[in-house]
C-alpha positions in Angstrom: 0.0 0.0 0.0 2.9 2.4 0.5 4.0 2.2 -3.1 0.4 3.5 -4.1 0.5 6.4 -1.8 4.1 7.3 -2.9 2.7 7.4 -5.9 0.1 9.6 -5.7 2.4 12.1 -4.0 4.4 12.4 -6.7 1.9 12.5 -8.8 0.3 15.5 -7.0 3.6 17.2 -6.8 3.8 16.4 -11.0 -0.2 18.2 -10.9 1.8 20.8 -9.3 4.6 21.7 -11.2 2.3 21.9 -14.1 -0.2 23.9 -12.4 2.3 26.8 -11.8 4.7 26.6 -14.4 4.1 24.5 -17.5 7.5 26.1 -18.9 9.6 24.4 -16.3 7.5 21.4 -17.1 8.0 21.3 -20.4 11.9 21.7 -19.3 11.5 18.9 -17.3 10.6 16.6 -20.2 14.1 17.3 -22.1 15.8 15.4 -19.3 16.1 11.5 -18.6 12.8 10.0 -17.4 14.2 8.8 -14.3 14.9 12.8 -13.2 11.4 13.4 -13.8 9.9 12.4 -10.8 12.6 13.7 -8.3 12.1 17.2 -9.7 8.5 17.2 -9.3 9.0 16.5 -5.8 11.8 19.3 -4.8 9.5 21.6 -6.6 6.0 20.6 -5.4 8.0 21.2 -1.8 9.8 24.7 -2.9 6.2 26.2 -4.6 4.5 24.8 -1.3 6.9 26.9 0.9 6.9 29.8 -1.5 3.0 29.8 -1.3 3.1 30.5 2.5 5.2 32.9 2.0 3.6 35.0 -1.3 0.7 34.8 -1.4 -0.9 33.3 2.4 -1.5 37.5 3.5 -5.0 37.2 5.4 -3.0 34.7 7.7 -0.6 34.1 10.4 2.3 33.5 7.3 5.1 33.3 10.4 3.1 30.9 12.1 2.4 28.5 8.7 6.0 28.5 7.9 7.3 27.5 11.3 4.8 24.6 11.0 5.7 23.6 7.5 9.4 24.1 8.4 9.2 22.0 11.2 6.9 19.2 9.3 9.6 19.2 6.4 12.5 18.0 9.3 9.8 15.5 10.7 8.6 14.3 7.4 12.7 13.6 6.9 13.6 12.3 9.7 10.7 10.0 10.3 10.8 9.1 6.3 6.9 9.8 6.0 4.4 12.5 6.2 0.9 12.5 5.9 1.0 15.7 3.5 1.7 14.1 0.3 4.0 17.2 -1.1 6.1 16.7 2.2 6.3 13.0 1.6 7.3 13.2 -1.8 9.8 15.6 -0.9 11.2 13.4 2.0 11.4 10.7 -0.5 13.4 12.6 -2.9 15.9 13.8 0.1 16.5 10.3 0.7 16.9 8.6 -2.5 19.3 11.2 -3.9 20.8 11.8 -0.2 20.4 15.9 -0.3 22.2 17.9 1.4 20.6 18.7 4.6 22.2 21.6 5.1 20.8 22.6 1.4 17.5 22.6 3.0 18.2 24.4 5.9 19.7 27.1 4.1 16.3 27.2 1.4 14.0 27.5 4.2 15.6 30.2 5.4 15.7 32.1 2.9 12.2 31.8 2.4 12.0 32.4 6.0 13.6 35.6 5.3 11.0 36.5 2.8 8.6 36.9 5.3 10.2 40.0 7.0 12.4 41.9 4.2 12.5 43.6 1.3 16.0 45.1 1.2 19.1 42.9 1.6 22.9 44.0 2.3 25.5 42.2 0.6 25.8 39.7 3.3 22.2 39.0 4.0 21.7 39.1 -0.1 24.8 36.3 0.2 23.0 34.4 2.7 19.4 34.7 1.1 21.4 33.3 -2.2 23.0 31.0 -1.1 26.4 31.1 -2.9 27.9 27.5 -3.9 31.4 27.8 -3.5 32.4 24.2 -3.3 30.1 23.1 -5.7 
């Protein structure tokens, strides 16, 4: 029974990624198949905490992402989640072993999206993210 629901995850994170950008989607297609899926699920999870964070206004936006945030680490650290984006994220992270601190440092720039409009050089560095190693 867990293969079903795993599958309909990522099948609502696929619904998704098409529902908000059929462009990336389309981009998608021009890699191998087995990508496909994975992608679908790291985006599903980044639109889902860019939601909260863009467009959520008549609500308590600081008090949904500290929820999501903190149903993302338990989704990954208990390898399931009852919100099928999250699961299909967690499943991703896993399979592909993802950086955790990769995460952390996505959620808080999203975190920081919440609060401001202006960045300095080092907060702008830190909302970026820059990849030296990589």
């Amino acid at each position: 029974m867990m293969n079903l629901y795993n599958k309909v995850c990522i099948q609502l994170s696929k619904r998704i990624t098409w529902s908000y950008s059929t462009s990336f989607t389309l981009g998608i297609k021009m890699l191998h198949k087995k990508l496909h899926d994975p992608i679908y699920s790291i985006y599903g999870f980044v639109r889902l905490a860019d939601e909260i964070v863009d467009t959520f206004h008549d609500y308590d936006k600081d008090l949904l992402f500290k929820r999501f945030s903190q149903q993302t680490w338990e989704a990954i650290n208990e390898r399931i989640s009852t919100n099928p984006i999250l699961q299909s994220f967690q499943l991703t992270v896993h399979k592909y072993n993802i950086d955790h601190q990769l995460i952390t440092a996505f959620l808080q720039s999203m975190e920081m999206d919440l609060h401001r409009n202006e960045h300095s050089t080092n907060s702008y560095n830190e909302y970026i993210l820059v990849l030296r190693k990589w």
